[in-house]
C-alpha positions as CSV (number, residue, x, y, z in Angstrom):
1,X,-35.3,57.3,-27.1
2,X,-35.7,55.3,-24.0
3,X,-37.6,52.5,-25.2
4,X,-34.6,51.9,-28.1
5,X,-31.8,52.4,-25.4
6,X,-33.4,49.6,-23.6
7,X,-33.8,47.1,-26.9
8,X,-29.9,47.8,-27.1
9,X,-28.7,47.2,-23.9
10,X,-31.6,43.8,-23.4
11,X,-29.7,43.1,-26.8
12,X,-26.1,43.5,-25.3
13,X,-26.9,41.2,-22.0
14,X,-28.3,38.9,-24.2
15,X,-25.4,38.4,-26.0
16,X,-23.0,38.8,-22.8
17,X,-25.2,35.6,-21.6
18,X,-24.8,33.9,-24.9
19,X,-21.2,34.5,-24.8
20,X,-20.9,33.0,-21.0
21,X,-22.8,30.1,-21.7
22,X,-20.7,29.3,-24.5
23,X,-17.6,29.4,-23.0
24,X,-18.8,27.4,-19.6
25,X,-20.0,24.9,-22.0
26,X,-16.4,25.0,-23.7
27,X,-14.9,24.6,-20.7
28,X,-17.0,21.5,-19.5
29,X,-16.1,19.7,-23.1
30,X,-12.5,20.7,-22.5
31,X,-11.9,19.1,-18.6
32,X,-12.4,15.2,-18.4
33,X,-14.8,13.6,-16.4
34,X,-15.3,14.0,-13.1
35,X,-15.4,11.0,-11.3
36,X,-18.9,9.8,-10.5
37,X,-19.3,10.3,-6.6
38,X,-21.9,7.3,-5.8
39,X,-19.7,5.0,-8.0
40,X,-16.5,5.7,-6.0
41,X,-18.2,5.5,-2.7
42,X,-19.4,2.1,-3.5
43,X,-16.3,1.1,-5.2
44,X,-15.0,2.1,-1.2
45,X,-17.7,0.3,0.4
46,X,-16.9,-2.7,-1.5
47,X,-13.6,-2.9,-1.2
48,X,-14.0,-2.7,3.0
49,X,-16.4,-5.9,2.3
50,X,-13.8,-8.1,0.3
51,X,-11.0,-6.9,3.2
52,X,-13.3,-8.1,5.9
53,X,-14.2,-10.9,4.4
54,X,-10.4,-11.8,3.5
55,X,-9.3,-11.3,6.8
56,X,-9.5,-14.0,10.2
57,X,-11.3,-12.9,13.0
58,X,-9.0,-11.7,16.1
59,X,-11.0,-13.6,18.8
60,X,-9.1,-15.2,21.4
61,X,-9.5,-18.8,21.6
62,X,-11.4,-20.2,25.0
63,X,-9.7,-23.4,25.7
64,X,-8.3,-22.9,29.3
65,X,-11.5,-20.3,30.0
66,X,-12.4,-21.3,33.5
67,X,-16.0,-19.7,32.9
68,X,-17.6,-22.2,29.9
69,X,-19.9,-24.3,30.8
């Protein structure tokens, strides 16, 4: 009697885990996309680059520096 109780309740897990699985896979179909994390990061990283590179330098100009040689 114990071996059968066992092949029920292996039986009954198994389909608990079937069930789960199906409905986490459901519910990754059903949300959208996640954005990819290494695509936005670059995206980021790029965008710094084209602001540096659009933008003038704040340096003071030397002219009346009474150090230059």
């Amino acid at each position: 009697m114990n071996t059968i109780t066992s092949l029920l309740v292996s039986a009954h897990q198994d389909e608990l885990l079937a069930q789960a699985a199906a409905e986490r896979l459901a519910r990754a179909a059903s949300q959208p996309g996640r954005p990819n994390p290494i695509a936005s990061k670059a995206r980021s990283v790029w965008s710094l680059l084209a602001v540096a590179v659009d933008r003038t330098p704040t340096v003071p100009k030397l002219t009346d520096y009474p150090f230059r040689s």
